[in-house]
Each structure stands twice: as structure tokens, then as C-alpha cells.
TORKOL-4160 file (C-alpha; in steps of 0.2 Angstrom, whole numbers, padded with zeros to 4 digits, m for minus):
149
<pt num="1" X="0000" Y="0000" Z="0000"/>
<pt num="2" X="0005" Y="0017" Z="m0004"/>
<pt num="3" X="0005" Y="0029" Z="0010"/>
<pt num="4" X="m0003" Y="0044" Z="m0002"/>
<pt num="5" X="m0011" Y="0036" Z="m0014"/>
<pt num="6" X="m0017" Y="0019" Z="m0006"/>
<pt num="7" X="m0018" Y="0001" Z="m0017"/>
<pt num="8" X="m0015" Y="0002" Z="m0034"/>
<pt num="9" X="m0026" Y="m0008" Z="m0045"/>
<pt num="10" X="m0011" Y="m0018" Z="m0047"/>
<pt num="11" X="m0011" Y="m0022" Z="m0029"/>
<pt num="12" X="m0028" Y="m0026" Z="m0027"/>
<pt num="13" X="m0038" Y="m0045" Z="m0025"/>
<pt num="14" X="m0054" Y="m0053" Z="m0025"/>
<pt num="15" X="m0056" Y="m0055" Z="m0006"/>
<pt num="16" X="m0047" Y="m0042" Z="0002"/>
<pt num="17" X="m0056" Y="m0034" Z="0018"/>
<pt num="18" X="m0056" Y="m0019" Z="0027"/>
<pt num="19" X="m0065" Y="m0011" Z="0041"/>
<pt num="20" X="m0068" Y="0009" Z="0049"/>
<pt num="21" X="m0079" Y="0011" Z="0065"/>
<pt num="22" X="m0086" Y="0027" Z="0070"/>
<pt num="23" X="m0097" Y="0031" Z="0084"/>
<pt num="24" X="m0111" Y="0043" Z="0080"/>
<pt num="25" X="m0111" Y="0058" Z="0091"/>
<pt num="26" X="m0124" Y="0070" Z="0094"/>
<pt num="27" X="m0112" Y="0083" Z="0086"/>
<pt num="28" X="m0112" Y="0072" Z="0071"/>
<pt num="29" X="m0130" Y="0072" Z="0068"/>
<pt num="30" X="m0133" Y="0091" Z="0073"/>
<pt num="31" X="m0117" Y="0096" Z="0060"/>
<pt num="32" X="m0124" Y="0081" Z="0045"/>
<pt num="33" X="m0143" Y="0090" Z="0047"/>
<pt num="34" X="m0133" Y="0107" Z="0046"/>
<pt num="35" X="m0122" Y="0102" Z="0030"/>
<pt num="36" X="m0136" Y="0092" Z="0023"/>
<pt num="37" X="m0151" Y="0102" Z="0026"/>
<pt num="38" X="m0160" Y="0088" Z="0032"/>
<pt num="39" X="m0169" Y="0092" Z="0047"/>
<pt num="40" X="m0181" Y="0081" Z="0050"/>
<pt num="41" X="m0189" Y="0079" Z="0068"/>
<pt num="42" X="m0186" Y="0059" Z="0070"/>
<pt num="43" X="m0167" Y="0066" Z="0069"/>
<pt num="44" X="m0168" Y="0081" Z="0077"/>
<pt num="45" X="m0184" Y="0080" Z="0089"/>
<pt num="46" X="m0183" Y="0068" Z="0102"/>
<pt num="47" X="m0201" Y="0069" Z="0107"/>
<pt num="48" X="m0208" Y="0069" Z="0090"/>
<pt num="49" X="m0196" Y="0054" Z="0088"/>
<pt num="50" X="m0203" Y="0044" Z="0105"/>
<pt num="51" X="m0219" Y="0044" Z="0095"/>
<pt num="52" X="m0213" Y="0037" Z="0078"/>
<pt num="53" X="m0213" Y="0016" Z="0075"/>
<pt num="54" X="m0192" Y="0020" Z="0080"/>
<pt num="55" X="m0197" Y="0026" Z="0099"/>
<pt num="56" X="m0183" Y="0037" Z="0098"/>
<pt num="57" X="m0172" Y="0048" Z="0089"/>
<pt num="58" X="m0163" Y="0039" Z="0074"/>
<pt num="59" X="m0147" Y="0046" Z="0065"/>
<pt num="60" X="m0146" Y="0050" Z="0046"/>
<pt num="61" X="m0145" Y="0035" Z="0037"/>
<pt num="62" X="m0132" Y="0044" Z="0026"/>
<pt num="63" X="m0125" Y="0048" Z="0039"/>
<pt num="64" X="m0122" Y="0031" Z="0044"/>
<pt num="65" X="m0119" Y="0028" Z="0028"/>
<pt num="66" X="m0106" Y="0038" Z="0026"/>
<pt num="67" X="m0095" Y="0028" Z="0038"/>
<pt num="68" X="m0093" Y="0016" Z="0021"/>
<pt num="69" X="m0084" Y="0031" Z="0010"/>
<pt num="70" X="m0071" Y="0033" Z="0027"/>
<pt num="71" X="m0069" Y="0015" Z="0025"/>
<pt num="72" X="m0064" Y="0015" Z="0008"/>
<pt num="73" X="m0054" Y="0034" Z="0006"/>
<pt num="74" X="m0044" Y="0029" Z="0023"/>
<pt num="75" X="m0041" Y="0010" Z="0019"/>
<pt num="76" X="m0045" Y="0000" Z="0003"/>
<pt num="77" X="m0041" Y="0005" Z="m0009"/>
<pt num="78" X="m0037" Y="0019" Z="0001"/>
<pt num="79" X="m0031" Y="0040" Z="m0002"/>
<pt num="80" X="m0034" Y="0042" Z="m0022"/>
<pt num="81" X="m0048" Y="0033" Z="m0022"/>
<pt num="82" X="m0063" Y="0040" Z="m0031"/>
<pt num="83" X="m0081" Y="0034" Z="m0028"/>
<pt num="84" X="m0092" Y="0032" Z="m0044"/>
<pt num="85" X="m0107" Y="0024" Z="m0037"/>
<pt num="86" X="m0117" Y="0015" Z="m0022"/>
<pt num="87" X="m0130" Y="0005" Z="m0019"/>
<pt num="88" X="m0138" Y="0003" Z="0000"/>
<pt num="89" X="m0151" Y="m0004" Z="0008"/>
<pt num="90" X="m0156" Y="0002" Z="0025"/>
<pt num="91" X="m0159" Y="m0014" Z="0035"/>
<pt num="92" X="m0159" Y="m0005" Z="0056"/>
<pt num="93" X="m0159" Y="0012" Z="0064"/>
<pt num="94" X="m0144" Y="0019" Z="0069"/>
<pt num="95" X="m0146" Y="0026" Z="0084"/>
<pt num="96" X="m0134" Y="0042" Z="0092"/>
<pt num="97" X="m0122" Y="0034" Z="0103"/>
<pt num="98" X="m0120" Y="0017" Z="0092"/>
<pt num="99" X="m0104" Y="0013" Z="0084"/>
<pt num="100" X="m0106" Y="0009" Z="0065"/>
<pt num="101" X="m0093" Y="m0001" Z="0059"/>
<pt num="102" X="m0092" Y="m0003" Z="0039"/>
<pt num="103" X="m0085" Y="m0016" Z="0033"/>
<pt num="104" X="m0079" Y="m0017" Z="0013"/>
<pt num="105" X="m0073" Y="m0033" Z="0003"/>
<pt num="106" X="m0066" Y="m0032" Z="m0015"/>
<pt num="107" X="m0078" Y="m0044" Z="m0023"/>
<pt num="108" X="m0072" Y="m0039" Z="m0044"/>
<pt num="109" X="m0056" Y="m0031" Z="m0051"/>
<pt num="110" X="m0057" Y="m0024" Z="m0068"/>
<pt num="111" X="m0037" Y="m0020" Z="m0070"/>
<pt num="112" X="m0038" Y="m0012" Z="m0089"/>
<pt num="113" X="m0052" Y="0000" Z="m0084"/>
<pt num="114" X="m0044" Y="0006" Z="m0064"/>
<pt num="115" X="m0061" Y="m0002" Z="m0054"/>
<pt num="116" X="m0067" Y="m0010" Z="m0041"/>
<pt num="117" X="m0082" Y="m0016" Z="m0034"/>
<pt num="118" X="m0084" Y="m0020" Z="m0018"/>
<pt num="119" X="m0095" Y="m0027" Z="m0005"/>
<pt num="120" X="m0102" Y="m0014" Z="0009"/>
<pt num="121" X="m0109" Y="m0018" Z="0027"/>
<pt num="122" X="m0111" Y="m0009" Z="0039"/>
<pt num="123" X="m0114" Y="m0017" Z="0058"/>
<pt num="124" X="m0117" Y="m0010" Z="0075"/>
<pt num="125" X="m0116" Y="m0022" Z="0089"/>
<pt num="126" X="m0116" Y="m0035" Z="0076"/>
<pt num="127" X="m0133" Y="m0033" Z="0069"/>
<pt num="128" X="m0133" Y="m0026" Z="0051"/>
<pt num="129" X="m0139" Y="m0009" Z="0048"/>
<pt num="130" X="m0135" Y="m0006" Z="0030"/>
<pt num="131" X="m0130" Y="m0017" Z="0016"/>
<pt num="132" X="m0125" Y="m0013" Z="m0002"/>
<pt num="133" X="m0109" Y="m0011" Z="m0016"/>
<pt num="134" X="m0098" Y="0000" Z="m0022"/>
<pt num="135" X="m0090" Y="0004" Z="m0037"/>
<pt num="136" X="m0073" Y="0016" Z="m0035"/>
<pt num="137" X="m0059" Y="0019" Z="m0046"/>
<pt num="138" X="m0040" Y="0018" Z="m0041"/>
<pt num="139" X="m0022" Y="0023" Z="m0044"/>
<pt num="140" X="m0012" Y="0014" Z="m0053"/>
<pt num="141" X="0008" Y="0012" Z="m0053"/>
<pt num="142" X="0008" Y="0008" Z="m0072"/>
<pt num="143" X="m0001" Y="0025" Z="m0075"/>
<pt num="144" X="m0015" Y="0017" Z="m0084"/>
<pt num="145" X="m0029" Y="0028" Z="m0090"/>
<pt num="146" X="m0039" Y="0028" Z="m0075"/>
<pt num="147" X="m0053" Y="0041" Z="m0081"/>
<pt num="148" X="m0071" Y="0043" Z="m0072"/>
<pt num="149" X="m0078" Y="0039" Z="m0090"/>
């Protein structure tokens, strides 16, 4: 791995693995509602929230979401990474406090074209919270034409 530029598509196989865990804080939902403009009250409102099928305030699921891209920027590939697309599938609440751990497996390699696709999970205590894949692009050592078209 490259300290600046992460796994090179040369680098990378079927299988590999990595994980990111983040704790959802009060201060991240109030700043993702601020940044998003998302304001709804089963995020922000506790009381509206306690009458809601959740029984309780619920993070943004982007926001849990999001713990996927940190996954893949910080690990695998890693820096130089560059998403092009993602499917998700909300499966739980993610509730302020929980601890969302993504988890992102390389399940295809396309070498001539600088892709990736990847599995996506994201887990707190265990239990699934939101499922998908990912499509990225990455460096490459041979200087291949990596281009977003």
C-alpha cells in the first residue's frame, strides 16, 4: 500500500477486507442536518421521535452511511480513491451513541479500466444496519488511464 495514494489496482484482489468504525455523536448528527439540510424531527426531535414506530431519535442513514466512504478513502483501496457509485439498503436504525462499523470486501477487479467493486456492510453491535456495493476507481503504478468515463 501506498501511504498517499493507497492500493494500486495492481495491488488489489478478489477478497481483500477492510474495516472503519465510528461512533455517532450528537455533534455528528446536529453538523450532517446542518451540512445536509436535512432536518427532520425523527433526527432532530426527540419527542416527535418517541412517537414514531423508532421510539426514539434515529441518526441519518447517510449519515451512517457515510462511515462506508471513510472505509474505503482511509483503507481499501485507500487515499486516491474516487467513488463512482453506491447501492444501500437500510436494514436497522442507527441510533446516536451506536458505533457503525463498515466493513468493505473487494468482490471484482477490472485492471484495464482502474475499478473496483466492492461489498459494503455496515454493523453496529453485530446486527446489520445497512448493506450494499460500491463501485470506486484507483491509482495505478503503471499509470494506466484511469478516467471517471
Amino acid at each position: 500500500m501506498n501511504e498517499l495514494n493507497g492500493y494500486d489496482i495492481e495491488d488489489i484482489q478478489v477478497g481483500m477486507s477492510a474495516t472503519f468504525a465510528k461512533t455517532i455523536s450528537e455533534a455528528d448528527i446536529v453538523s450532517f442536518a446542518a451540512a445536509s439540510g436535512d432536518n427532520n424531527a425523527v433526527h432532530m426531535n426527540e419527542a416527535f421521535a418517541q412517537t414514531t414506530a423508532f421510539k426514539g431519535r434515529i441518526a441519518h442513514g447517510m449519515l451512517g452511511a457515510s462511515v462506508i466512504s471513510a472505509a474505503l478513502a482511509g483503507n481499501l483501496p485507500g487515499p486516491g480513491t474516487i467513488y463512482l457509485g453506491q447501492n444501500l439498503r437500510f436494514k436497522a436504525p442507527v441510533r446516536p451513541g451506536d458505533t457503525v462499523q463498515a466493513t468493505v470486501t473487494v468482490t471484482e477487479v477490472i485492471t484495464d479500466k482502474c475499478r473496483v467493486k466492492l461489498n459494503t456492510v455496515c454493523t453496529v453491535g453485530g446486527k446489520v444496519v445497512i448493506e450494499g456495493d460500491a463501485l470506486v476507481m484507483t491509482t495505478s503504478r503503471a499509470q494506466r488511464a484511469c478516467s471517471v468515463a
